[in-house]
Backbone as CSV, one residue per row, in Angstrom:
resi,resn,N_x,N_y,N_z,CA_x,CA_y,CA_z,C_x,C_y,C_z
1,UNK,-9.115,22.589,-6.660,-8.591,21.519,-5.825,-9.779,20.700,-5.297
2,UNK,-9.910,20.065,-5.579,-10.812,18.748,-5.053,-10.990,18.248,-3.295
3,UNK,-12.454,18.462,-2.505,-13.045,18.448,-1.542,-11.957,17.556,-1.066
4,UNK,-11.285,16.726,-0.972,-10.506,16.050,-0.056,-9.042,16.190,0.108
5,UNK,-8.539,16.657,-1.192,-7.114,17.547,-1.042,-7.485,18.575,-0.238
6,UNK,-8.083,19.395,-0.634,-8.677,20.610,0.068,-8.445,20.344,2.021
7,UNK,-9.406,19.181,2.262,-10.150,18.856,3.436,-7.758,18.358,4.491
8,UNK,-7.439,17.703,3.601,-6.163,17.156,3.956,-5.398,18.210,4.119
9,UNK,-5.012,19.120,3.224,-3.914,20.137,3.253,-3.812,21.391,4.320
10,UNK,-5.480,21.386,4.611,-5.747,22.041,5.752,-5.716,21.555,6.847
11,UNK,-5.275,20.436,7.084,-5.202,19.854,8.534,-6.153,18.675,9.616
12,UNK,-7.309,18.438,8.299,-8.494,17.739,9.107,-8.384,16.209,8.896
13,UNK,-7.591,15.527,8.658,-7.224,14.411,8.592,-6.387,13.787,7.760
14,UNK,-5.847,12.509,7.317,-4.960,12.010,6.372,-6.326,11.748,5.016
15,UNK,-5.207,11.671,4.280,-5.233,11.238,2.685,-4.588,11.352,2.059
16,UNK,-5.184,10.582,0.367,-4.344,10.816,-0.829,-4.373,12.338,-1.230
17,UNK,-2.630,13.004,-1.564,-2.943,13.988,-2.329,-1.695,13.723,-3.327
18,UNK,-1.755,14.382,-4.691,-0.653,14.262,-5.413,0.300,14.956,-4.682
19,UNK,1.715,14.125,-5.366,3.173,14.896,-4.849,3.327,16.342,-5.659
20,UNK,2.883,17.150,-6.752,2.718,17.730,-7.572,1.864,19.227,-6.802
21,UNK,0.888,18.619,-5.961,0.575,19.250,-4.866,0.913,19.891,-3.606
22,UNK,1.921,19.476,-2.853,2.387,19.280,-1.824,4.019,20.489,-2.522
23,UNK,4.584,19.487,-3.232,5.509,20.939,-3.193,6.153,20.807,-2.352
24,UNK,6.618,22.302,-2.014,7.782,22.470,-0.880,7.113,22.525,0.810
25,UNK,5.778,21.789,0.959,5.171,22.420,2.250,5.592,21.903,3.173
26,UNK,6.304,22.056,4.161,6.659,21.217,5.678,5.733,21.019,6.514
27,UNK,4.838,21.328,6.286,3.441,21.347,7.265,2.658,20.145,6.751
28,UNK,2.963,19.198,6.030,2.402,18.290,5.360,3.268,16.740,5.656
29,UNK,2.510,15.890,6.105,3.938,14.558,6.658,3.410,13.368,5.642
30,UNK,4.321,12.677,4.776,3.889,11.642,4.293,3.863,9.931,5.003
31,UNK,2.978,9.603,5.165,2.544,8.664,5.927,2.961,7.412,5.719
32,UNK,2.665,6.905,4.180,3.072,6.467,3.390,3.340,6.301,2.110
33,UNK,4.275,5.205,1.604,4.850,6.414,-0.021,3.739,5.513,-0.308
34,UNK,3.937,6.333,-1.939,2.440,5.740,-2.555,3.316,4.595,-3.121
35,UNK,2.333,4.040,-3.921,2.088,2.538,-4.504,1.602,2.607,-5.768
36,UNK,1.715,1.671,-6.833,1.524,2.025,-8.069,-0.146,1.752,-8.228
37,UNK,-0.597,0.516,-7.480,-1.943,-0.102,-7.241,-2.922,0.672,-6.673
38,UNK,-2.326,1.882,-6.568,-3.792,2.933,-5.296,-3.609,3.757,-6.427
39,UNK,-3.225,3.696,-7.723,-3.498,4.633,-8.894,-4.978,4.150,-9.160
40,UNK,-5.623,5.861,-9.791,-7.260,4.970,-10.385,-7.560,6.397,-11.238
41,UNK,-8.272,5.662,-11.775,-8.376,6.972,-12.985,-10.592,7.849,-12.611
42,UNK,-11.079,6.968,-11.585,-12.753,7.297,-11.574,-12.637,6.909,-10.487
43,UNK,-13.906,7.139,-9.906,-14.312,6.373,-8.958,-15.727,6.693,-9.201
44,UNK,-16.330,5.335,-8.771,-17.630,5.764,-9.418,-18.546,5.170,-8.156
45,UNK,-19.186,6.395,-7.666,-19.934,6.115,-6.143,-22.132,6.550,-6.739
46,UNK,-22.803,5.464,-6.282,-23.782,5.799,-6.452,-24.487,5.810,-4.991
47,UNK,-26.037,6.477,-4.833,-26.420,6.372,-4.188,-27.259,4.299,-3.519
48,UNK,-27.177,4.310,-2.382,-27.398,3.061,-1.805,-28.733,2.746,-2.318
49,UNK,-29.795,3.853,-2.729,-30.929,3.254,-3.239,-31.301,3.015,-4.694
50,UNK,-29.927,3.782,-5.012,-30.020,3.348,-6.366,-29.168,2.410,-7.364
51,UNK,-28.114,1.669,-6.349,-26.595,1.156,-6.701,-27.302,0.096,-7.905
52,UNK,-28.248,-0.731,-7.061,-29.074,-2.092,-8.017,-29.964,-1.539,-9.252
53,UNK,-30.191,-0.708,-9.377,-31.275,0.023,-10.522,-30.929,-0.622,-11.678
54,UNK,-31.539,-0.706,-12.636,-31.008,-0.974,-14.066,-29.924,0.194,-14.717
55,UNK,-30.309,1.389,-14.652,-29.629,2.156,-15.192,-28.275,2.190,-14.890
56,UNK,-28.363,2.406,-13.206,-26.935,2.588,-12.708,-25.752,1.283,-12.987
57,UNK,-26.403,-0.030,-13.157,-25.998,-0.780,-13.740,-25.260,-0.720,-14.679
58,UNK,-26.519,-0.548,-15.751,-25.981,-0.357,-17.172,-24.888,0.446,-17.492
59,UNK,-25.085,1.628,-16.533,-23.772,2.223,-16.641,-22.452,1.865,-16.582
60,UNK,-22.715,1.255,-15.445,-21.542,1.056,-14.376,-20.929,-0.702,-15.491
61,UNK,-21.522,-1.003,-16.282,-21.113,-2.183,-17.056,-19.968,-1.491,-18.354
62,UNK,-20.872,0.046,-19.006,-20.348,-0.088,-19.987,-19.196,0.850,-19.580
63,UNK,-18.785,1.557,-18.596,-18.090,2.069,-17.545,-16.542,0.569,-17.337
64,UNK,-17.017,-0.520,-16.873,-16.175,-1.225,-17.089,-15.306,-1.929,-18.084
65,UNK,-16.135,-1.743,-19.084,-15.874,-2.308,-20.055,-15.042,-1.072,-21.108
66,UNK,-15.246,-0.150,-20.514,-14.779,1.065,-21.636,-12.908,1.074,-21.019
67,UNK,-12.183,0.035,-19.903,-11.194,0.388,-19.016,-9.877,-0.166,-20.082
């Protein structure tokens, strides 16, 4: 289970978790329903000193282009 499902299901704040997840739990409140547009398949986070680099770039180009 992934650091922020994890971090949610236990009680330490809101977020996204799948419905697939959640199940039968009553201890869990949906906030709001989801939306088709907050679907994403990556997320792609670099560090701040390295966001401009060439590499991370380059990546992050052929990363877009691969969508």
């Amino acid at each position: 289970m992934p650091d922020m499902e994890r971090a949610v299901t236990s009680g330490f704040g809101i977020g996204f978790v799948p419905h697939k997840l959640v199940g039968d739990r009553t201890d869990l409140v949906e906030v709001l329903p989801s939306r088709r547009h907050w679907t994403i398949k990556s997320w792609r986070v670099t560090h701040l000193d390295l966001h401009r680099s060439e590499k991370v770039q380059a990546l992050l180009q052929i990363l877009k282009q691969a969508r």
